[in-house]
N, C-alpha and C positions, 0 to 999 in steps of 0.2 A: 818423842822428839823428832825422829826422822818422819814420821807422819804430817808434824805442822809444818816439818819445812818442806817436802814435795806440795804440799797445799799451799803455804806460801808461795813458791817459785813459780808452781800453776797457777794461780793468782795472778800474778806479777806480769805474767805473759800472756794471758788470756785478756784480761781484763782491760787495757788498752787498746789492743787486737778490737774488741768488739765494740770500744767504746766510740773509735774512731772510724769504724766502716758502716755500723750499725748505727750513730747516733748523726743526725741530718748538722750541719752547721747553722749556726744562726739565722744565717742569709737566707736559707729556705725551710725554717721554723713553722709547721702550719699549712706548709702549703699541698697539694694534692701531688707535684712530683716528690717532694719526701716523702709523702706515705708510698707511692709507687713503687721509690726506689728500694723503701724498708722492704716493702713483702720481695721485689724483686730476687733482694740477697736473703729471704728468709730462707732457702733450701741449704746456701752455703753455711748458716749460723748452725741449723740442724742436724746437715749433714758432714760436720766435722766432729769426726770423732776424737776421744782422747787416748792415751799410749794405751790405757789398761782398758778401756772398750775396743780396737782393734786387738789389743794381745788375746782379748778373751772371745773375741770373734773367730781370728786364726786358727788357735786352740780346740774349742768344737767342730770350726768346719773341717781343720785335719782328721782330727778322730771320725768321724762321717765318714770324711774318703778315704780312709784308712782302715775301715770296720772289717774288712775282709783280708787284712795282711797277717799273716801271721807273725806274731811279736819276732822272730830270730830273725827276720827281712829287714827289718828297723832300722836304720844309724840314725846319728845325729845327724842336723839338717846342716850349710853351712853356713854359718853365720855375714858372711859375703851376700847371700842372697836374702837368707830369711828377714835378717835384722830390714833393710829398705823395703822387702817386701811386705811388712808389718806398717813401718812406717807408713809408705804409700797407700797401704788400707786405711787410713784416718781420712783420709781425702777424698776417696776411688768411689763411682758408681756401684752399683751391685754389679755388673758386671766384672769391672774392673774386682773388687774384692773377689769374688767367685777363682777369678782367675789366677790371681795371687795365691787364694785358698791352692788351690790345685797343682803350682808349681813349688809353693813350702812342702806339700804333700810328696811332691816326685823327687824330691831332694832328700826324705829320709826314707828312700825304698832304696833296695843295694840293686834292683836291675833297671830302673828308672832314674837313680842320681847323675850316673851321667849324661843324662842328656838335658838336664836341667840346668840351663846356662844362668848366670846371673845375668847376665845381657836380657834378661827375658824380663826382668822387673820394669827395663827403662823401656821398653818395646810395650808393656801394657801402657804404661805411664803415657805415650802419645797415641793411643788406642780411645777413639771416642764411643759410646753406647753402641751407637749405628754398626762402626767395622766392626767389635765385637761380636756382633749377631751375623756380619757379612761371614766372619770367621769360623763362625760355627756352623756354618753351612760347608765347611770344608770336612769334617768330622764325616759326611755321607758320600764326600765325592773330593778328586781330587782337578779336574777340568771343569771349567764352566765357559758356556759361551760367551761371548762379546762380541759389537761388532764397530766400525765405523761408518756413518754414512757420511757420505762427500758430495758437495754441491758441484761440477765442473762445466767447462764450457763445452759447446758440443763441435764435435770434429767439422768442418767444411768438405761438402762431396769432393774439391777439388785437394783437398790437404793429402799431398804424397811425399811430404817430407819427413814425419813420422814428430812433426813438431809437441814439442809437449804442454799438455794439455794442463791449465791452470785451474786451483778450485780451492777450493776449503772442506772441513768438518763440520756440517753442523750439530752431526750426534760424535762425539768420540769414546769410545771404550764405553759402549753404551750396552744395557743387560738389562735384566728382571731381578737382577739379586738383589737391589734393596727394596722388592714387593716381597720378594719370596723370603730373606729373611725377618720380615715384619719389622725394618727401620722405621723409626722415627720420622724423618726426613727422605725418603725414599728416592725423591730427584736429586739427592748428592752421591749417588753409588760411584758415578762415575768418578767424582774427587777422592773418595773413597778408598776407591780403586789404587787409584794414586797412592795413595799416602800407605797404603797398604804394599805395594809395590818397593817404595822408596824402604821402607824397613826389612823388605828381604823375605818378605813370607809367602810372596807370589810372583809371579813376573809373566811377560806377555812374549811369548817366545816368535819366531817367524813361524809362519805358516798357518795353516787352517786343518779343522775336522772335518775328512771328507764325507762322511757322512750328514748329507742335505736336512737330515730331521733333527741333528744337533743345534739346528738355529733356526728354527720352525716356529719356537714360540716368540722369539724378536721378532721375525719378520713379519706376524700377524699381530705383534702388538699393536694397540690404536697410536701412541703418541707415534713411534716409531711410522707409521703408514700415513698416518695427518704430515709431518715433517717430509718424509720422500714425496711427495704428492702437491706440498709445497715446491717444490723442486721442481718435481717435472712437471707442473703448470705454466712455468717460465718456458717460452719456447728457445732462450738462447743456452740452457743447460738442461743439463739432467744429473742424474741421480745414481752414482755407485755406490756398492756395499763391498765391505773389506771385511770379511767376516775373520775373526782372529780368536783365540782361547787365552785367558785365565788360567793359571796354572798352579800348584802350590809347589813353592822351591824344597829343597832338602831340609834347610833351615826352617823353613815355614811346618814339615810335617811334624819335625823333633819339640816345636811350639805347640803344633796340635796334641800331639802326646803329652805334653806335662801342661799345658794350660788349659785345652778345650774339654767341655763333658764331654763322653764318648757316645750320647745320641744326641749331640749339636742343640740340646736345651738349655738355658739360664733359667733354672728355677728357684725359688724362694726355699730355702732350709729349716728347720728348725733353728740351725746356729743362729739365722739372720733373727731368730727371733729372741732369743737368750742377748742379743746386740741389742737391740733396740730396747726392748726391755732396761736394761743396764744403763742406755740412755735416760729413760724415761724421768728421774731424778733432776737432771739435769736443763730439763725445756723450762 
């Protein structure tokens, strides 16, 4: 009896859900952007999972990273985190799942629960594929270079007034990290960057690494040298470099610890395949 009615209920909820996002309206019955738009949301249909395909995801990838704890380390996880963290796996890239995996994980170890915030569910939760990978490049290093370059006007031999000098950004917070973490998208680091900042797990502190060969490989970049070279082809400006660092905050390393692998890879598990499998009924 409690079996038809969890199947009902799921039913009841599912089955309008896809009836309505997945099925084209009349009005474009036939035509070639309905078929577009189907396969468009085909990833969203497939890639949601249900309560008991994440629970049984969570489940194995714990015990994985768990393999080498000795059972009297153990507690329960807390239910504050795990429960959304679970939840939010129905929805989450592999990414995002991995990392969830790994902060349910540091929730039932007694020298790693506290630093497992539940704040850190809704911090993956606006983590796109890209930063994840930007993030796991924190895992090797905790400084990364940045720089900005600035378009400005150029001083007049007569200017003794110390007037200041007008310009823009046309690189800002500009870097290698989303080549070097193999993003997707790898011309958004620098938004990246941003969004990454705004949640507290890095920030851009004043000052620069005195060390000239810490920003060596920007300043031989090609886009980076095509762009200042734009600049100073203008004879009424030129071309500054604001070199600045990338840093990971306090916060940000206590996330690296209960969320990032500890050699900065996303790889494919077993679990994820016990997951999909468990899907596979369901396509």
């Amino acid at each position: 009896m409690a079996d038809e009615l969890k199947k009902g209920l799921t039913d009841a909820l599912a089955k309008p859900v896809y009836e309505d996002v997945f099925q084209p309206s009349a009005r474009f019955v036939g035509t070639a952007l309905a078929e577009t738009v189907r396969m468009a949301l085909k990833p969203v249909r497939f890639g949601v999972w249900g309560l008991d395909q994440a629970m049984n995801y969570a489940g194995n990838r714990v015990c994985e990273i768990l393999g080498h704890i000795p059972p009297d380390h153990i507690i329960p996880t807390n239910p504050a985190l795990a429960g959304p963290a679970i939840q939010a796996i129905r929805y989450s890239s592999d990414e995002a799942r991995e990392m969830y995996a790994r902060l349910i994980a540091a929730s039932m170890v007694k020298q790693s629960a506290p630093k497992a915030h539940p704040s850190f569910v809704e911090i993956i939760r606006q983590l796109t594929p890209d930063e994840a990978k930007i993030l796991a490049l924190f895992a090797k290093a905790n400084v990364f270079p940045i720089v900005d370059l600035r378009s400005e006007e150029k001083r007049r031999p007569d200017d003794k007034f110390g007037l200041k000098v007008s310009g823009w950004n046309l690189l800002q917070n500009y870097s290698l990290l989303g080549v070097q973490a193999g993003c997707e998208f790898p011309k958004q680091a620098s938004a990246y960057i941003d969004n990454i900042c705004r949640l507290g797990l890095a920030h851009i502190p004043e000052g620069r690494v005195t060390d000239d060969k810490f920003y060596e490989a920007i300043l031989n970049d090609h886009t980076f040298l095509a762009t200042q070279q734009s600049i100073d082809l203008n004879g009424s400006r030129a071309s500054r470099v604001i070199p600045k660092r990338l840093e990971i905050t306090a916060f940000g390393q206590e996330f690296r610890e209960t969320c990032i692998p500890r050699d900065g890879v996303f790889r494919a598990s077993p679990a994820d395949q016990v997951a999909q499998a468990a899907q596979e009924p369901n396509r």
